[in-house]
mmCIF file of the N, C-alpha and C atoms, coordinates in Angstrom:
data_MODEL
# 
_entry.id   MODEL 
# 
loop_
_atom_site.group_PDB 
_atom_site.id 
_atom_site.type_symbol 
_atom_site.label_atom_id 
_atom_site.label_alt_id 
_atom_site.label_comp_id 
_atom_site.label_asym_id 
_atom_site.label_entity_id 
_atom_site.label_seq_id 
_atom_site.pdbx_PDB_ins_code 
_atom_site.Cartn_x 
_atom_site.Cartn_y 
_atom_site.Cartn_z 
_atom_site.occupancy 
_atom_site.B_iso_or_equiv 
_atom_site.pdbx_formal_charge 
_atom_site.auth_seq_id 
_atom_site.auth_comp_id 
_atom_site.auth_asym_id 
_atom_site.auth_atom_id 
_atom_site.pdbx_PDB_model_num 
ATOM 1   N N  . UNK A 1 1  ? -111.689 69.904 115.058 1.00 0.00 ? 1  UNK A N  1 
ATOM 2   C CA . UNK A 1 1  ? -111.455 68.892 114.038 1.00 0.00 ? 1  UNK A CA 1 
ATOM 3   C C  . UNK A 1 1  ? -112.777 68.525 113.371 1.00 0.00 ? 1  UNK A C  1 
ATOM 4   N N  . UNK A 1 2  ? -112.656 68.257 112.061 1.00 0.00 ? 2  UNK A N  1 
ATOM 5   C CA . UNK A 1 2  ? -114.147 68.330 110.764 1.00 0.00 ? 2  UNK A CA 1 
ATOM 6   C C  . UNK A 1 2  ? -113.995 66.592 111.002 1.00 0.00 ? 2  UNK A C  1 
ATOM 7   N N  . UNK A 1 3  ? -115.530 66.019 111.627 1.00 0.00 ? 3  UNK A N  1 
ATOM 8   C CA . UNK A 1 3  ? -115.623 64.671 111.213 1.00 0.00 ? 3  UNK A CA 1 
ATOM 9   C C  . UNK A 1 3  ? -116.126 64.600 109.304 1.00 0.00 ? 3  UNK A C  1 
ATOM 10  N N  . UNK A 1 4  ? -115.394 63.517 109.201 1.00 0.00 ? 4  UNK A N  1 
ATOM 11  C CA . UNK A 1 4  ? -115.509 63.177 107.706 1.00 0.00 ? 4  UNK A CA 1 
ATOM 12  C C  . UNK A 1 4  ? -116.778 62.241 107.681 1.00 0.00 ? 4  UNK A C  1 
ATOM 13  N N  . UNK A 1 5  ? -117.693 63.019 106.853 1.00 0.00 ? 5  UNK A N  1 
ATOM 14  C CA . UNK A 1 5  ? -119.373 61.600 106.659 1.00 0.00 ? 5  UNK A CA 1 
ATOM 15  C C  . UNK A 1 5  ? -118.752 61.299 105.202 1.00 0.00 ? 5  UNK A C  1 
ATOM 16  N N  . UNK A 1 6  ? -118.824 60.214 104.992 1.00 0.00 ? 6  UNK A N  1 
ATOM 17  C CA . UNK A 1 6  ? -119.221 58.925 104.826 1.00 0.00 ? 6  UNK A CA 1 
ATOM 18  C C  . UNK A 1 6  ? -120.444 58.602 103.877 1.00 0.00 ? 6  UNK A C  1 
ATOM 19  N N  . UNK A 1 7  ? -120.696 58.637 102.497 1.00 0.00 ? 7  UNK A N  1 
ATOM 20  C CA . UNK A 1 7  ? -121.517 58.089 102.458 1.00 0.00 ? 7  UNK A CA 1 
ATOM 21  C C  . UNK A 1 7  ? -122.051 56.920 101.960 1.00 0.00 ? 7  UNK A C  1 
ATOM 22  N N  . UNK A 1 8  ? -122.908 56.249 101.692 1.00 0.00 ? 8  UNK A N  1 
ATOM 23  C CA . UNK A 1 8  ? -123.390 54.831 101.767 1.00 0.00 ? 8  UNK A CA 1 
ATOM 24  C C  . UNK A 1 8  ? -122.698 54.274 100.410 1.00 0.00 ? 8  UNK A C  1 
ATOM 25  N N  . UNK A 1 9  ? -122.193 54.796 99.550  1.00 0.00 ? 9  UNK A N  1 
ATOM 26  C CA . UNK A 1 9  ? -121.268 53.989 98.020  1.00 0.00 ? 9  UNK A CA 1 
ATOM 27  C C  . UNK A 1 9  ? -119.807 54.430 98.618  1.00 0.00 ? 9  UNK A C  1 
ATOM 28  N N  . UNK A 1 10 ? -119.316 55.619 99.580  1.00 0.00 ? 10 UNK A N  1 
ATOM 29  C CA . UNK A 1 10 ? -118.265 55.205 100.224 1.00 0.00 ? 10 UNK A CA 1 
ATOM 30  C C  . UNK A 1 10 ? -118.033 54.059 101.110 1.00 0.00 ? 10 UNK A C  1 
ATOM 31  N N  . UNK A 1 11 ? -118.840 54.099 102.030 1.00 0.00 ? 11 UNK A N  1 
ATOM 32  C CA . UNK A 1 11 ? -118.706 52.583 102.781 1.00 0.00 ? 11 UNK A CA 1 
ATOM 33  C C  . UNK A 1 11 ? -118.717 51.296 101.961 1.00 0.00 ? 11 UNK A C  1 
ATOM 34  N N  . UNK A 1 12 ? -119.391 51.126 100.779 1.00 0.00 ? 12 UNK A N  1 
ATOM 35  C CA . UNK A 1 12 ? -119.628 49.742 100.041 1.00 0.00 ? 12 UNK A CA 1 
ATOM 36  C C  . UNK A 1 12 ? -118.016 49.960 99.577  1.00 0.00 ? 12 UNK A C  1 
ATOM 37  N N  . UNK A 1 13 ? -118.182 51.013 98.478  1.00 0.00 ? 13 UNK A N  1 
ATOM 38  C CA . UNK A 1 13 ? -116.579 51.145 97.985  1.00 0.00 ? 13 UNK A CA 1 
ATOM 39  C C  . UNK A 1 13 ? -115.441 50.549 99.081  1.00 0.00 ? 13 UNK A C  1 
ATOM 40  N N  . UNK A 1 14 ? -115.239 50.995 99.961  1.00 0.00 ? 14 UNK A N  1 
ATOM 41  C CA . UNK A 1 14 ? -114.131 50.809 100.939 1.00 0.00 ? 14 UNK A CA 1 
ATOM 42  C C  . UNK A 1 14 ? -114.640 49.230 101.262 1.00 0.00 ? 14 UNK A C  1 
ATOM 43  N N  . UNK A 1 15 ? -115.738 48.652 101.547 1.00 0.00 ? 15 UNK A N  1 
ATOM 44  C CA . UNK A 1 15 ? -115.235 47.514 102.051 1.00 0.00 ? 15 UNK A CA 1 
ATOM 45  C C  . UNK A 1 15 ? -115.092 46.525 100.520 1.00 0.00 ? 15 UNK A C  1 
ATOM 46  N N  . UNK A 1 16 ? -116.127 47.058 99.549  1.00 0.00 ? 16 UNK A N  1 
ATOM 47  C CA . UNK A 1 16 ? -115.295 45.772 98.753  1.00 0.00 ? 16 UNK A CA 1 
ATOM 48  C C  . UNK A 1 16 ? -113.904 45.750 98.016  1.00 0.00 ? 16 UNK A C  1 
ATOM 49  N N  . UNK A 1 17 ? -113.725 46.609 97.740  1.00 0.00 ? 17 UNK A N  1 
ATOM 50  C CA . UNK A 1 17 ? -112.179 47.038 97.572  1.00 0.00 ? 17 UNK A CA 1 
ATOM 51  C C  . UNK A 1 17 ? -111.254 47.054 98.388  1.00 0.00 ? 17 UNK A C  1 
ATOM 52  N N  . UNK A 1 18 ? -111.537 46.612 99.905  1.00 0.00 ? 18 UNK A N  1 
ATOM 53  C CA . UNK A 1 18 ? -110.741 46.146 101.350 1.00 0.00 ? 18 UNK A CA 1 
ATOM 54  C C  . UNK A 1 18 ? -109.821 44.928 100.747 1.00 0.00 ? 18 UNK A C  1 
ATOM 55  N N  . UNK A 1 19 ? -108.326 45.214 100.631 1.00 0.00 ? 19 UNK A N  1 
ATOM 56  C CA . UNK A 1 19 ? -107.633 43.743 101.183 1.00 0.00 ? 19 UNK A CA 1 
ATOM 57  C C  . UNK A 1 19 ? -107.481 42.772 102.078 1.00 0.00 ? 19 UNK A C  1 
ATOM 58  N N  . UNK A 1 20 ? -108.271 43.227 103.299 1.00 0.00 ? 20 UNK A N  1 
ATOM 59  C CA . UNK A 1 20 ? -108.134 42.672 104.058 1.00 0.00 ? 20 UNK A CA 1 
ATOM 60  C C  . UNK A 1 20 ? -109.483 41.689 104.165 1.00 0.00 ? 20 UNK A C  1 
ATOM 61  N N  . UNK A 1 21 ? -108.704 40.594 104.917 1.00 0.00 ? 21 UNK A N  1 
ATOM 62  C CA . UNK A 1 21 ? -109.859 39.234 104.767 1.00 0.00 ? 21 UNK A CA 1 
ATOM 63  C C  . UNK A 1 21 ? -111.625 40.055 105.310 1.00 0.00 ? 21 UNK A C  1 
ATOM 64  N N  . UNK A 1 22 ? -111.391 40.885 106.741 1.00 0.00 ? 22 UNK A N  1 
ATOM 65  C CA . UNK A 1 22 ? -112.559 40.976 107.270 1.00 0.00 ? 22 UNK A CA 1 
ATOM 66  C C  . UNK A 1 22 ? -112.316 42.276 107.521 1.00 0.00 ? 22 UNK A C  1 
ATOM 67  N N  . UNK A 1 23 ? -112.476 43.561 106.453 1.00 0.00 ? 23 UNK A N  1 
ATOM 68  C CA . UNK A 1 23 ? -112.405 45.088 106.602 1.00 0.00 ? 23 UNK A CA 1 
ATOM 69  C C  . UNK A 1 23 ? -113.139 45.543 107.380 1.00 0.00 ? 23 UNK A C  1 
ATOM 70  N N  . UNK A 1 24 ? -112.800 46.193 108.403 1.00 0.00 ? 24 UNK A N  1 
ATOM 71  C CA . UNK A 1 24 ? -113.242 47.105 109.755 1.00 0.00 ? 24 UNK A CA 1 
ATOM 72  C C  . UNK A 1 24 ? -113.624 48.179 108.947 1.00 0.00 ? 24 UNK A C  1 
ATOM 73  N N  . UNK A 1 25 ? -114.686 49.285 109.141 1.00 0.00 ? 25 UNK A N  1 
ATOM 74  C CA . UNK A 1 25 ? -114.740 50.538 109.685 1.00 0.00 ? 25 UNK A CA 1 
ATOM 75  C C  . UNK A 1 25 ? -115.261 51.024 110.876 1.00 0.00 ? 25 UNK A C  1 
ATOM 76  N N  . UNK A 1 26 ? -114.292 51.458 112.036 1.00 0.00 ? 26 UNK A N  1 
ATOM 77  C CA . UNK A 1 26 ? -114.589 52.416 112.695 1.00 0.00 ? 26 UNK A CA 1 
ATOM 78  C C  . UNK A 1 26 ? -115.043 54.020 113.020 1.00 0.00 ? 26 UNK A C  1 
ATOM 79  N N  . UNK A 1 27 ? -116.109 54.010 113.639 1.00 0.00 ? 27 UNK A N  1 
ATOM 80  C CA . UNK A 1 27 ? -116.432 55.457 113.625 1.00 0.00 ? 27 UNK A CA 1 
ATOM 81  C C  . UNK A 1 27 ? -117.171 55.992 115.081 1.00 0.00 ? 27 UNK A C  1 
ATOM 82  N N  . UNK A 1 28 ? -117.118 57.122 114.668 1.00 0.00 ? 28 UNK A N  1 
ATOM 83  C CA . UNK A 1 28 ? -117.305 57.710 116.291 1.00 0.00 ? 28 UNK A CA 1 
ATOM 84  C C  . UNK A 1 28 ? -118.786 58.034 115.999 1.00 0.00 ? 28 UNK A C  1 
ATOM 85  N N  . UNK A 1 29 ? -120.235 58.052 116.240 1.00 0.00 ? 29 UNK A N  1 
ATOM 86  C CA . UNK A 1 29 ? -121.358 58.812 116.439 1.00 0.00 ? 29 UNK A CA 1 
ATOM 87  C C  . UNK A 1 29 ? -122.156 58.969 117.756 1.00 0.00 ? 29 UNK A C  1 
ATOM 88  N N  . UNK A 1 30 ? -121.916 60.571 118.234 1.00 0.00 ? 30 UNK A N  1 
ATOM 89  C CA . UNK A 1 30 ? -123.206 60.498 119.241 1.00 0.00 ? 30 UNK A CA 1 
ATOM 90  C C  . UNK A 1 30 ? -122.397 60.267 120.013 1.00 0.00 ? 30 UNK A C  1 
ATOM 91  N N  . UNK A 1 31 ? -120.724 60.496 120.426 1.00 0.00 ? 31 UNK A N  1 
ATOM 92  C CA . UNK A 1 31 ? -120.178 60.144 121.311 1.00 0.00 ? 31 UNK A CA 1 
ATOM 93  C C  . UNK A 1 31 ? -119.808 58.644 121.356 1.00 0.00 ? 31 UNK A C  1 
ATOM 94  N N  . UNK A 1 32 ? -120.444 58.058 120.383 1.00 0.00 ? 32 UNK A N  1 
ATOM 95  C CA . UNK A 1 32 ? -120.065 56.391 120.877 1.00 0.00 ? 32 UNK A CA 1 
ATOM 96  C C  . UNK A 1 32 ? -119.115 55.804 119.733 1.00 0.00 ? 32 UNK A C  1 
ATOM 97  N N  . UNK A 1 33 ? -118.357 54.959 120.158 1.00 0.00 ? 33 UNK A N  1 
ATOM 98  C CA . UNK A 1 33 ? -117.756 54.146 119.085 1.00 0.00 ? 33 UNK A CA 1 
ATOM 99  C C  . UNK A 1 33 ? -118.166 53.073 118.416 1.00 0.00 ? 33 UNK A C  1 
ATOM 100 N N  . UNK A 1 34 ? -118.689 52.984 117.105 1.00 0.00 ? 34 UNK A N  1 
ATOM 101 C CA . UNK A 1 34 ? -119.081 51.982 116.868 1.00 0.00 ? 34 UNK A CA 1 
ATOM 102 C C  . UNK A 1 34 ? -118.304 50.869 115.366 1.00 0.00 ? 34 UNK A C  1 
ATOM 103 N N  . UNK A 1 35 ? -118.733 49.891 114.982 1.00 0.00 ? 35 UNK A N  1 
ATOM 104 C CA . UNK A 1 35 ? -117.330 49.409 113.866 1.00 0.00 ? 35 UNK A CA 1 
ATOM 105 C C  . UNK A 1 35 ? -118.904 48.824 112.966 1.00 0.00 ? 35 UNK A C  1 
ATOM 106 N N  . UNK A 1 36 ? -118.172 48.995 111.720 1.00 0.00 ? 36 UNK A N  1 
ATOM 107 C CA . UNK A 1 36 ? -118.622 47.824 110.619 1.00 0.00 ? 36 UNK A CA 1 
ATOM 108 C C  . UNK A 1 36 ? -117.835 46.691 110.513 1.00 0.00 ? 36 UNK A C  1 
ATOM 109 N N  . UNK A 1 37 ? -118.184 45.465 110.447 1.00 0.00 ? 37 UNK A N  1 
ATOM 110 C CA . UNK A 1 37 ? -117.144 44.878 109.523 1.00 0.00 ? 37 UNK A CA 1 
ATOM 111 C C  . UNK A 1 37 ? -117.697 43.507 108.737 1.00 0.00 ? 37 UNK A C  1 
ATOM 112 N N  . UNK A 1 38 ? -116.944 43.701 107.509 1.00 0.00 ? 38 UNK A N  1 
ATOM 113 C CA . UNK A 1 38 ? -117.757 42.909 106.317 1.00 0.00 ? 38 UNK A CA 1 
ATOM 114 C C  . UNK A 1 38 ? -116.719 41.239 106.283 1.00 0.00 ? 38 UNK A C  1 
ATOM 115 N N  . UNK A 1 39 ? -117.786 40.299 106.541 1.00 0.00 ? 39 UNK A N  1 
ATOM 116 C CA . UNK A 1 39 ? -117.658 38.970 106.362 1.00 0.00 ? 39 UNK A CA 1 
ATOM 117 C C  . UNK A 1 39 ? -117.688 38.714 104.611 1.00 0.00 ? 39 UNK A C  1 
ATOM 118 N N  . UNK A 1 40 ? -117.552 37.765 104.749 1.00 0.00 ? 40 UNK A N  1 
ATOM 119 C CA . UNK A 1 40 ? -117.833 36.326 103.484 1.00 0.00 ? 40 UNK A CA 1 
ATOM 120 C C  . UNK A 1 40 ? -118.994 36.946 103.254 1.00 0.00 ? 40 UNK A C  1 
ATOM 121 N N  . UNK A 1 41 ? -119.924 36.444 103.952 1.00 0.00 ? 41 UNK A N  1 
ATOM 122 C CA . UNK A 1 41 ? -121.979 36.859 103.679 1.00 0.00 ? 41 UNK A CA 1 
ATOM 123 C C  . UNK A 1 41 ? -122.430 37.366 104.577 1.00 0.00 ? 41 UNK A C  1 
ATOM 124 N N  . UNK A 1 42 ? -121.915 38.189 104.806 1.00 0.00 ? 42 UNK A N  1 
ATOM 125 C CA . UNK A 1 42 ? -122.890 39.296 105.886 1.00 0.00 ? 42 UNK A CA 1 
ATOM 126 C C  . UNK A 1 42 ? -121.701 40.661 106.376 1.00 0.00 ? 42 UNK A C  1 
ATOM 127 N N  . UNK A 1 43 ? -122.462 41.230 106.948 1.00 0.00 ? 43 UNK A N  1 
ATOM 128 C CA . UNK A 1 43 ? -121.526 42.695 107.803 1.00 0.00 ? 43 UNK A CA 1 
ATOM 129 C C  . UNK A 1 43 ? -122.523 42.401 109.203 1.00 0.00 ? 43 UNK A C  1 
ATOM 130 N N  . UNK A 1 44 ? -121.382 43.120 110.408 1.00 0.00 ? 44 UNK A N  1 
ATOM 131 C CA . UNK A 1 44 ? -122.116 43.345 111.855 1.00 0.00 ? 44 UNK A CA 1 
ATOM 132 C C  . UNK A 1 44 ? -121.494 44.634 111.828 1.00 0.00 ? 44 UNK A C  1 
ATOM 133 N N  . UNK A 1 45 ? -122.945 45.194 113.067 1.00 0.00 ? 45 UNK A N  1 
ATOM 134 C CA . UNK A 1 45 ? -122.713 46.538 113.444 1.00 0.00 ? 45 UNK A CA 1 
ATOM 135 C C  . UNK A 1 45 ? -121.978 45.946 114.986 1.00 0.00 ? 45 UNK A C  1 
ATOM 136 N N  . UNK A 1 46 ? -121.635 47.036 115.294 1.00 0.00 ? 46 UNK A N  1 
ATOM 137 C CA . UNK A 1 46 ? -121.361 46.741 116.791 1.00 0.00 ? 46 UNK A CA 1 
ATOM 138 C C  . UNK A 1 46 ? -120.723 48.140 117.747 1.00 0.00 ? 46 UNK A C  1 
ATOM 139 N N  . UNK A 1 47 ? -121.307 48.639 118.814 1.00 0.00 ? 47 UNK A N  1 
ATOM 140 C CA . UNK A 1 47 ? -120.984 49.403 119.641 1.00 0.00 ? 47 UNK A CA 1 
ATOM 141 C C  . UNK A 1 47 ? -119.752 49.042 120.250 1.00 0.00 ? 47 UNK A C  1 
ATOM 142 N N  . UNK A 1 48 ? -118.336 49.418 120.367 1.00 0.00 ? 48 UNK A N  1 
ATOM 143 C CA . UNK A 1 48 ? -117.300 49.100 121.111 1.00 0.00 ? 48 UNK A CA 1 
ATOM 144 C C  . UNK A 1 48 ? -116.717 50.025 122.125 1.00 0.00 ? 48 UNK A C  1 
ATOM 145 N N  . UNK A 1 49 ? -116.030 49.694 123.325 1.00 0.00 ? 49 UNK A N  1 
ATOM 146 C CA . UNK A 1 49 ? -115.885 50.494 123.957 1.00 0.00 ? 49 UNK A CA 1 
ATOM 147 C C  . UNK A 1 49 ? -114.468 49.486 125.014 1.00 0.00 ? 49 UNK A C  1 
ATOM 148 N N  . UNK A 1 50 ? -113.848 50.357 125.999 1.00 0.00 ? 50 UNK A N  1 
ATOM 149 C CA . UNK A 1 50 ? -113.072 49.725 126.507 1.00 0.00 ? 50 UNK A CA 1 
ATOM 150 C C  . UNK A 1 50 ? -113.772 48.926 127.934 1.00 0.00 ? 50 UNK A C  1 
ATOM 151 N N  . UNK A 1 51 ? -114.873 49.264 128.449 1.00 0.00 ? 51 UNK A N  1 
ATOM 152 C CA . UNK A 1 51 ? -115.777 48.243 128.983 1.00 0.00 ? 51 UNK A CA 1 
ATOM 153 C C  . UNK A 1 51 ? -116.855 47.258 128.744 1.00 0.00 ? 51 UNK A C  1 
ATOM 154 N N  . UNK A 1 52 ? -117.355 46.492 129.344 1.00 0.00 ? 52 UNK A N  1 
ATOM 155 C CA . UNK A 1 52 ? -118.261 45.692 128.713 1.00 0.00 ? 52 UNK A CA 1 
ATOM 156 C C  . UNK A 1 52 ? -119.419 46.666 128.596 1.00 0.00 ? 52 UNK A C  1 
ATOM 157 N N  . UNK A 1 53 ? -119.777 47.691 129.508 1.00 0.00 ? 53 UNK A N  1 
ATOM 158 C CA . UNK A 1 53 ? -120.931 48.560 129.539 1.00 0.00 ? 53 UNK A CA 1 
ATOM 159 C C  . UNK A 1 53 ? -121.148 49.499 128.257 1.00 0.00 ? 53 UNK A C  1 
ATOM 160 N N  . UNK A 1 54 ? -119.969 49.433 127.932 1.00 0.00 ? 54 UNK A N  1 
ATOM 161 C CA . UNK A 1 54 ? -120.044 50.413 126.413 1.00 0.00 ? 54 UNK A CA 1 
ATOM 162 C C  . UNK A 1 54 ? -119.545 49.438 125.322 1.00 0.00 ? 54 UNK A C  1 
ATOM 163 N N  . UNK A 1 55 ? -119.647 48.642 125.230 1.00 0.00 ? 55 UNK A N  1 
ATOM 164 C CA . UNK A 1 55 ? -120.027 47.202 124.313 1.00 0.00 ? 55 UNK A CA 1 
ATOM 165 C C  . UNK A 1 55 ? -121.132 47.050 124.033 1.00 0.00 ? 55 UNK A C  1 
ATOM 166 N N  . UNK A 1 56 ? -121.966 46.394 122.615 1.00 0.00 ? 56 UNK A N  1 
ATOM 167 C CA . UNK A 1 56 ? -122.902 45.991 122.375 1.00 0.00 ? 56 UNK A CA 1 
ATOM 168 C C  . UNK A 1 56 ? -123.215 44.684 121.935 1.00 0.00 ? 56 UNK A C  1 
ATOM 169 N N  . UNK A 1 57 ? -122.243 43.744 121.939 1.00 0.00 ? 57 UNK A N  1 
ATOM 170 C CA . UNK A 1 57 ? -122.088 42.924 121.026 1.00 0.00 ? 57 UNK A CA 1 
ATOM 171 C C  . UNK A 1 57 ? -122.236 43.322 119.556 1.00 0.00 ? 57 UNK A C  1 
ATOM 172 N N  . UNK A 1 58 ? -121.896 41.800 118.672 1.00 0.00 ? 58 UNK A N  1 
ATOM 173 C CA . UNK A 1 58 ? -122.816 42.143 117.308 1.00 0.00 ? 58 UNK A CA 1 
ATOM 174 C C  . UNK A 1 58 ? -123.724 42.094 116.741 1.00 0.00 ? 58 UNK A C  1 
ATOM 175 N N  . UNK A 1 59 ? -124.600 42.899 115.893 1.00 0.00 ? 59 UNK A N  1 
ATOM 176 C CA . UNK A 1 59 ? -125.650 42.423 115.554 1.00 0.00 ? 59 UNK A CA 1 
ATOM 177 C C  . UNK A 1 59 ? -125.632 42.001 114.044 1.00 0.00 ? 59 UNK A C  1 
ATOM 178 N N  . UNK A 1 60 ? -125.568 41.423 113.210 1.00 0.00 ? 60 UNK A N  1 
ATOM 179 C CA . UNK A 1 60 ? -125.582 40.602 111.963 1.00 0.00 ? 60 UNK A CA 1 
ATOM 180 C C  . UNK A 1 60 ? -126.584 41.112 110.623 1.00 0.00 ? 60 UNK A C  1 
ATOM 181 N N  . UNK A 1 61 ? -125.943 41.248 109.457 1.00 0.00 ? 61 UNK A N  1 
ATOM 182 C CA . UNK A 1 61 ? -127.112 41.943 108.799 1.00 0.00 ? 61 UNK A CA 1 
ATOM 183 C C  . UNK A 1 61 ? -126.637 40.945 107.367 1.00 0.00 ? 61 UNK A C  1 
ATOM 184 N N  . UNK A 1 62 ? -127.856 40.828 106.381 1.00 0.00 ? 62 UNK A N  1 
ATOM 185 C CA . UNK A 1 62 ? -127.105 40.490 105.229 1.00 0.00 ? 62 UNK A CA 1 
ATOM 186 C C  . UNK A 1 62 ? -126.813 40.796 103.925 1.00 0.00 ? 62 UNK A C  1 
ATOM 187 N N  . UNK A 1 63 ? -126.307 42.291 104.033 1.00 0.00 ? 63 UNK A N  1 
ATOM 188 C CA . UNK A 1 63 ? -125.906 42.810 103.391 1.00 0.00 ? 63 UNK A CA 1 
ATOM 189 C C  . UNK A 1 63 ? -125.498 44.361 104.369 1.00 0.00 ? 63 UNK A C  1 
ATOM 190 N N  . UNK A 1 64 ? -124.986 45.376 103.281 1.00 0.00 ? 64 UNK A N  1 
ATOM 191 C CA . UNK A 1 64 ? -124.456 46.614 103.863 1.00 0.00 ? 64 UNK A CA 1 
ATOM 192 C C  . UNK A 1 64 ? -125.731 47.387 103.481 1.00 0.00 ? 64 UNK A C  1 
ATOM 193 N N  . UNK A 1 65 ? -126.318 47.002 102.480 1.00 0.00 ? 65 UNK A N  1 
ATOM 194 C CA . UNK A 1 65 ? -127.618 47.872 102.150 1.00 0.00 ? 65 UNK A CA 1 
ATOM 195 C C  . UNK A 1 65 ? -128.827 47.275 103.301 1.00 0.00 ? 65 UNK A C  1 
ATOM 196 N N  . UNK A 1 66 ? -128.619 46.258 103.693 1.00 0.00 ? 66 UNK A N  1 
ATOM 197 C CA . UNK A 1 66 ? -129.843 46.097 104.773 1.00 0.00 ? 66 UNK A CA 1 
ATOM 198 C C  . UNK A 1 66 ? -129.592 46.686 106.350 1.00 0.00 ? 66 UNK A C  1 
ATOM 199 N N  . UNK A 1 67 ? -128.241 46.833 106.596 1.00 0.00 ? 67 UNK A N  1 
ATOM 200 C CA . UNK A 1 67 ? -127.964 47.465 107.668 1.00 0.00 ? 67 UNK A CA 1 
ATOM 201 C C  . UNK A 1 67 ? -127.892 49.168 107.381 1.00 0.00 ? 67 UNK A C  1 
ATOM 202 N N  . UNK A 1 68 ? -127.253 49.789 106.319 1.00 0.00 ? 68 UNK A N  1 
ATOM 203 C CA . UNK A 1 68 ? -127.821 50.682 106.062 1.00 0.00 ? 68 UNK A CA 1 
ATOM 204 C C  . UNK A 1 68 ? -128.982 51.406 106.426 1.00 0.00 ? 68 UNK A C  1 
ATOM 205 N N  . UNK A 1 69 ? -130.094 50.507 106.079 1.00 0.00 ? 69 UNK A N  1 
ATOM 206 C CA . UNK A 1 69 ? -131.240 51.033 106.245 1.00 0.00 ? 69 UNK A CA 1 
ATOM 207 C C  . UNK A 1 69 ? -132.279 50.492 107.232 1.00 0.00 ? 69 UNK A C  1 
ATOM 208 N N  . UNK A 1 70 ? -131.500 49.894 108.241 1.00 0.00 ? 70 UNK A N  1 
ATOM 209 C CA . UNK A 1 70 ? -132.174 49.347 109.379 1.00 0.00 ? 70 UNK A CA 1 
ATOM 210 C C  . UNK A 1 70 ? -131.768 50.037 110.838 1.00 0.00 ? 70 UNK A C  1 
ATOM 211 N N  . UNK A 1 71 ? -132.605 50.816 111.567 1.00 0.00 ? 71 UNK A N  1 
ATOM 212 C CA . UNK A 1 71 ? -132.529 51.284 112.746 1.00 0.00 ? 71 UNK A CA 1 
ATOM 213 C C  . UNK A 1 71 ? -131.860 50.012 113.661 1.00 0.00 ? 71 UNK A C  1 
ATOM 214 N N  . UNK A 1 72 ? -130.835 50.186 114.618 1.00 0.00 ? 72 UNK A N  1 
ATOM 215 C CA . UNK A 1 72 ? -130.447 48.943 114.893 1.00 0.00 ? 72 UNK A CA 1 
ATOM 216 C C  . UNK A 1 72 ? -129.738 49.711 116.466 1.00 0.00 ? 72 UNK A C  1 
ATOM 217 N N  . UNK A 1 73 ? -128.711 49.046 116.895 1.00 0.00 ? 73 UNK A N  1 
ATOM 218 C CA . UNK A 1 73 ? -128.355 49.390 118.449 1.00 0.00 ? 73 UNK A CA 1 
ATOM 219 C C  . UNK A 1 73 ? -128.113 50.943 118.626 1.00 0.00 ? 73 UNK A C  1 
ATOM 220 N N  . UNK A 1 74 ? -129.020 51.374 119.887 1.00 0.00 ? 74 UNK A N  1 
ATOM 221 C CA . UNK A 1 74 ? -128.856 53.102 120.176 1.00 0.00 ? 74 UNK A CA 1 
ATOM 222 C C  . UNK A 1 74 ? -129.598 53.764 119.281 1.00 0.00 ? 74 UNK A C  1 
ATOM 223 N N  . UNK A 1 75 ? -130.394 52.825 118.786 1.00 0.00 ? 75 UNK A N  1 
ATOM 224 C CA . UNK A 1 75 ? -131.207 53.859 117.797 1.00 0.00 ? 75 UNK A CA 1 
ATOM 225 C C  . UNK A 1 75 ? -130.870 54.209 116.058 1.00 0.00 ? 75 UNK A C  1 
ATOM 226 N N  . UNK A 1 76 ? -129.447 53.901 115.702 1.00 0.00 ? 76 UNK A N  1 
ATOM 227 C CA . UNK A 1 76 ? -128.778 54.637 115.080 1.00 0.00 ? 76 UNK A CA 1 
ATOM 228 C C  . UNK A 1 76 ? -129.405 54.092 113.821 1.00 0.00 ? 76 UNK A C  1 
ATOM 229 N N  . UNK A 1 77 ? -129.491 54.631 112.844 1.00 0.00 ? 77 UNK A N  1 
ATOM 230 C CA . UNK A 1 77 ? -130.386 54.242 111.670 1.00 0.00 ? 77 UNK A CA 1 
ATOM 231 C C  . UNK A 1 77 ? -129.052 54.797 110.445 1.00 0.00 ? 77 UNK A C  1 
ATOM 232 N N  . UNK A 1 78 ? -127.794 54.370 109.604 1.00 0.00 ? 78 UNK A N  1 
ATOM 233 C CA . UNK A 1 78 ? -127.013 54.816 109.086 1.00 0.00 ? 78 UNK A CA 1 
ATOM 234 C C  . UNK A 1 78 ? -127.648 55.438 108.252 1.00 0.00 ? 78 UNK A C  1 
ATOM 235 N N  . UNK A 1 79 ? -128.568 55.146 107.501 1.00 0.00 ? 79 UNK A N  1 
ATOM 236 C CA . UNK A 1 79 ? -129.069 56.196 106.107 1.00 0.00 ? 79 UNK A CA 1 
ATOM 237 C C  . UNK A 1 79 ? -129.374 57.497 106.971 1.00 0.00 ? 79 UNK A C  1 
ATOM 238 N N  . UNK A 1 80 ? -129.574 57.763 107.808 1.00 0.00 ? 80 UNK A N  1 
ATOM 239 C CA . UNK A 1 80 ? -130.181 59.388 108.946 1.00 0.00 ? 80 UNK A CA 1 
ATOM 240 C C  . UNK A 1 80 ? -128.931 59.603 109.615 1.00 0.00 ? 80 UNK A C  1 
ATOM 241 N N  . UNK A 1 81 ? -128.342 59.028 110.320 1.00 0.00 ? 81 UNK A N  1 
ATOM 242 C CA . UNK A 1 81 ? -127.424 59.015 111.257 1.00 0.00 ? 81 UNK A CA 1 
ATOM 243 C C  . UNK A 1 81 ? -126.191 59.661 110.341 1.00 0.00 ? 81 UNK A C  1 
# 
């Protein structure tokens, strides 16, 4: 199965054009699961998993272009990643 990338005016596209109050994207990298999801004023990244050990909490950014381009949990840097 072909993972689908994503790129950085797809992700903006999809969340501001999201109906939904607080649009998720989920995605798989590196084996891990991780989600976007866009607030009022801000987006969090966050590692999810069905234990707390593969949980990361969230981390808070303020904007999609600053998380974009900020190395953040596991290393993962979205503009490289």
């Amino acid at each position: 199965m072909k993972e689908e990338m994503w790129t950085f005016e797809d992700l903006k596209e999809y969340l501001e054009k999201s109906k939904e109050n607080e649009p998720e994207i989920p995605f798989l990298l590196n084996g891990k699961k991780y989600m976007i999801i866009r607030f009022k004023d801000k987006v969090s990244f966050q590692r999810f998993g069905e234990t707390l050990e593969e949980q990361s909490g969230e981390v808070f950014f303020k904007d999609l272009d600053t998380l974009y381009h900020t190395e953040t949990i596991d290393g993962v840097l979205l503009e490289r990643d």
